[in-house]
N, C-alpha and C positions, 0 to 999 in steps of 0.2 A: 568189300575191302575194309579193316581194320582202320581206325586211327588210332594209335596209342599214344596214351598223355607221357610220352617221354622228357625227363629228368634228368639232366646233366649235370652230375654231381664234380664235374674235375677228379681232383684227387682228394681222396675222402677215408680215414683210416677201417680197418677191415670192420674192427667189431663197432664202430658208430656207426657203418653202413649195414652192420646187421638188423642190429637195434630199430634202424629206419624202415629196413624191411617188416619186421615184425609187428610195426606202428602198422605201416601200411597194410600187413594182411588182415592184421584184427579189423581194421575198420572195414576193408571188403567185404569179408567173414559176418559182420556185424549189419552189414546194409543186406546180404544177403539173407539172414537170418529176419532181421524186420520184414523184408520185402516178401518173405517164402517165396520165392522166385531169383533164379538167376541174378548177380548185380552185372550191370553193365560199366561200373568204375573200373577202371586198371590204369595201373601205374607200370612205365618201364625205367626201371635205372639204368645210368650207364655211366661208368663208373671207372678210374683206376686204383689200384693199393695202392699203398707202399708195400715193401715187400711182405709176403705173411705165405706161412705153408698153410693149408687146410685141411682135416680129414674127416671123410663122409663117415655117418656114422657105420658103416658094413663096411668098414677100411680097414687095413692092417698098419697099427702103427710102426711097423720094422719095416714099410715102403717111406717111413723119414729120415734119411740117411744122417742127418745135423742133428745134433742137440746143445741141448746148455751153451755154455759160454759162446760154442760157434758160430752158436744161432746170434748172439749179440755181435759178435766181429764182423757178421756178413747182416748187420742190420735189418734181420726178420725175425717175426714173431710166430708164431705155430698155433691153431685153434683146431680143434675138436667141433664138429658141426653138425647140422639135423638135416643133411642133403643127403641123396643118395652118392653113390658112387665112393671111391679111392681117393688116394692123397695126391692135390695139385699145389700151383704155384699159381699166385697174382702179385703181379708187380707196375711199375711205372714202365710204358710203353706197349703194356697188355690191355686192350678194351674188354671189358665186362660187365655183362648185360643183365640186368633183373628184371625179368616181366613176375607181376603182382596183378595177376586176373582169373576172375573165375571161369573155367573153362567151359561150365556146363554155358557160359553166355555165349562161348564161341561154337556150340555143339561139336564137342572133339573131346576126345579120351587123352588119357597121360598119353601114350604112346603114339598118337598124330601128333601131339604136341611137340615132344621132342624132334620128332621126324622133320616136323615145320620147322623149327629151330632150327636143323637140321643145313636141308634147305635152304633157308635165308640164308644161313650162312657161305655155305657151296655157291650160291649166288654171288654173294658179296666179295670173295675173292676171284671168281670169276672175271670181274672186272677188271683185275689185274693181272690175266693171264694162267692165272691156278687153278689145275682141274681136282679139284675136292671130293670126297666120294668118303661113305659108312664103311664102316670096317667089320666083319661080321664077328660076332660077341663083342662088339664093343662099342660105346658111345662115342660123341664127338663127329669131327672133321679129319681124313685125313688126307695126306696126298701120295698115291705109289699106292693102296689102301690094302692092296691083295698080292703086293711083294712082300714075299717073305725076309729080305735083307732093308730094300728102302721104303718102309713103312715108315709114316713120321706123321703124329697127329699135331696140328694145325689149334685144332681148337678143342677146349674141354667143354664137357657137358655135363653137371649135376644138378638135378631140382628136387626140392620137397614138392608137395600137394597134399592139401589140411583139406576138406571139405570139399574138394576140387579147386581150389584158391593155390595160388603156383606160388613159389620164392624160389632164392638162387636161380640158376642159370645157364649160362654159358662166357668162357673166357675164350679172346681171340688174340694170339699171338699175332702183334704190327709191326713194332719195333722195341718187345720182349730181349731184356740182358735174357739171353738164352745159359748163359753158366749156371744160374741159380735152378737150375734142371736137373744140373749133374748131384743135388744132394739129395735125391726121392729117385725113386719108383715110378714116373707120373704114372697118375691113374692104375698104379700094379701092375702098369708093366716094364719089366727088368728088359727084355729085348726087343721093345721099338723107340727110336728116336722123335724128337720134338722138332718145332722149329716153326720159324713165322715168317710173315708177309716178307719183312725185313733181310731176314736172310736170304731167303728166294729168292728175291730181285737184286740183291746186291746195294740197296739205296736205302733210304728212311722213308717211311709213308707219313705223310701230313696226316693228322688223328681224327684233325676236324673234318676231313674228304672220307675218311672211312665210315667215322659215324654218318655222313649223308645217306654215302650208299647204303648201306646198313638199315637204316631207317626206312626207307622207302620199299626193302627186300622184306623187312620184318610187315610192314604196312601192307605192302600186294598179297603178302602169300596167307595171310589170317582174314 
């Protein structure tokens, strides 16, 4: 079982919490390169925006529905970024997670990786009733996964991997202003819907009970 050095940033703006990742993979990158061997340092952030679009770089910038001035009146910012996947949303009431570990230490491929992520997560709502499931061609969490009408992804999923060293991550709608939805594509797709812990149960989920569970899901399953 995993312990991960998790960091609890609050709320913390998009591109300083870029920056901080970037700190942190050089130096993984950097211990692992002295050591010729595996590092066993990793760092997990967890994190909310303020509001900010994001697009992976293999994204189409015409899934951002907002530009210019809009983007000012509804108080978000728009970046261009070195993750895979399409254009999401992070905001205040969304948890998002950055693990920053080299994976060759956890003997596991990009692709268990995500899966694990995956998982944890499916788990972590679990808890509250939500049955979560992959969606085939697609990343993430979703719930209904293989209804063609109520498909609605839950959580996003985009990560780099430098050297086998991870950034970005995964964002989990808790209690996500789900309007700032309606101006993108999420993730490139035009016909499924979003939606979070929050609106599912009809109540607000406490952030600090979700990061526990969460933590202990991310912890059991690496």
């Amino acid at each position: 079982m995993a312990e991960f050095n998790f960091i609890d940033l609050g709320l913390k703006d998009y591109k300083d919490c870029w920056d901080y990742q970037e700190e942190l993979l050089a130096e993984v990158t950097a211990d692992k390169l002295v050591l010729k061997n595996p590092s066993a340092k990793n760092f997990f952030l967890l994190v909310e925006h303020p509001h900010v679009y994001t697009l992976g770089k293999s994204g189409d910038e015409k899934n951002l529905l907002a530009h210019g001035d809009f983007l000012k009146k509804i108080e978000a910012t728009f970046y261009k970024i070195n993750r895979g996947g399409d254009i999401t949303y992070h905001g205040p009431g969304q948890l998002v997670g950055y693990p920053i570990i080299d994976l060759e230490n956890y003997n596991i491929g990009v692709r268990e990786y995500i899966e694990k992520m995956e998982d944890a997560i499916i788990a972590t709502i679990a808890v509250y009733g939500l049955t979560g499931a992959r969606k085939e061609g697609a990343t993430g969490v979703w719930l209904d996964a293989t209804h063609k009408v109520r498909a609605r992804k839950i959580c996003a999923i985009g990560v780099r991997v430098s050297r086998y060293v991870t950034m970005h991550g995964f964002a989990l709608n808790v209690n996500t202003d789900m309007r700032y939805f309606n101006y993108i594509n999420p993730c490139g797709f035009s016909s499924f819907g979003v939606t979070s812990i929050q609106q599912e149960l009809g109540r607000e989920i406490p952030m600090d009970e979700v990061k526990s569970v969460l933590k202990e899901n991310f912890n059991r399953l690496y």
